[in-house]
PLY file of the C-alpha trace (Angstrom):
ply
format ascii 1.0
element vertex 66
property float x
property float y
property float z
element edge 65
property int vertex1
property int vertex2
end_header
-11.24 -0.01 -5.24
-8.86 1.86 -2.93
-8.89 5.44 -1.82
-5.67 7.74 -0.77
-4.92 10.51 1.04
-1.58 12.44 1.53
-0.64 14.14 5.06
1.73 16.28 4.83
3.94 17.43 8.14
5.70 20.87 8.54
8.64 21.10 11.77
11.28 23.57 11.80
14.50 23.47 13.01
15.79 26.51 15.99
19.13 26.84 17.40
20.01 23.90 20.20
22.62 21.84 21.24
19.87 18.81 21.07
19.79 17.52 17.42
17.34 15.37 17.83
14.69 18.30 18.86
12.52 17.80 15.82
12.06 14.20 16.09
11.00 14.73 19.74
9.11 17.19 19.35
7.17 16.07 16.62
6.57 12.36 17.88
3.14 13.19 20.04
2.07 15.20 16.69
2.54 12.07 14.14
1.10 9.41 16.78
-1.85 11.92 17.09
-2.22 11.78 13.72
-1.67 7.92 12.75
-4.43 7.17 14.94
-7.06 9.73 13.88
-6.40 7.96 10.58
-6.65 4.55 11.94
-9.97 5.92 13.28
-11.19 6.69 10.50
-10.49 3.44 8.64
-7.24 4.55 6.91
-3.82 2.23 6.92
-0.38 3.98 6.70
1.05 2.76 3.89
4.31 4.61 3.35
6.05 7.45 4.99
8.65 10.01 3.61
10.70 12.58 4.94
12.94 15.68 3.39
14.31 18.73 4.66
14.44 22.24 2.79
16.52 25.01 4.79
15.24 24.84 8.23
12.18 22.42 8.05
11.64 18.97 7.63
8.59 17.79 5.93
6.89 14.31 6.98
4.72 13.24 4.33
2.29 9.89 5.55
0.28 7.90 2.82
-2.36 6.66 4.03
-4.64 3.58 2.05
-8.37 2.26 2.34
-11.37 0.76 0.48
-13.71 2.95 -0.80
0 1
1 2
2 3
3 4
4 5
5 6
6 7
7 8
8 9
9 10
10 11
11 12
12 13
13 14
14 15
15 16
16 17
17 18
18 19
19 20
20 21
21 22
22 23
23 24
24 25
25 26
26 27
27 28
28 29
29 30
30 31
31 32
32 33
33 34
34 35
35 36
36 37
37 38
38 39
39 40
40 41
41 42
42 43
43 44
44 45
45 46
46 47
47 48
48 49
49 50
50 51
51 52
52 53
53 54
54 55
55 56
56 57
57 58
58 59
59 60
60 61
61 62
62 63
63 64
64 65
């Protein structure tokens, strides 16, 4: 039997020439998190993004046996 757990990621967007600022930014933050996960005994399984105004959302499934 499997078990599964939803992370969900905030990051919002601010005025720069950079575009890229959110994925750099939140790079360190997601790695951080994939291996606490790992850690733990969880395996990413699927990944997701959206954006709603100024934010983009990350959303990491994660998968293991119970």
């Amino acid at each position: 039997m499997k078990e599964y757990k939803l992370e969900s990621l905030i990051y919002y967007s601010k005025l720069t020439l950079d575009k890229e600022h959110i994925i750099k930014s939140s790079g360190a933050d997601i790695q951080a998190k994939l291996d606490e996960y790992a850690n733990e005994g969880w395996r990413l399984v699927s990944t997701d993004a959206t954006d709603f105004g100024s934010a983009v959302y990350f959303y990491l499934y994660f998968e293991r046996d119970k």
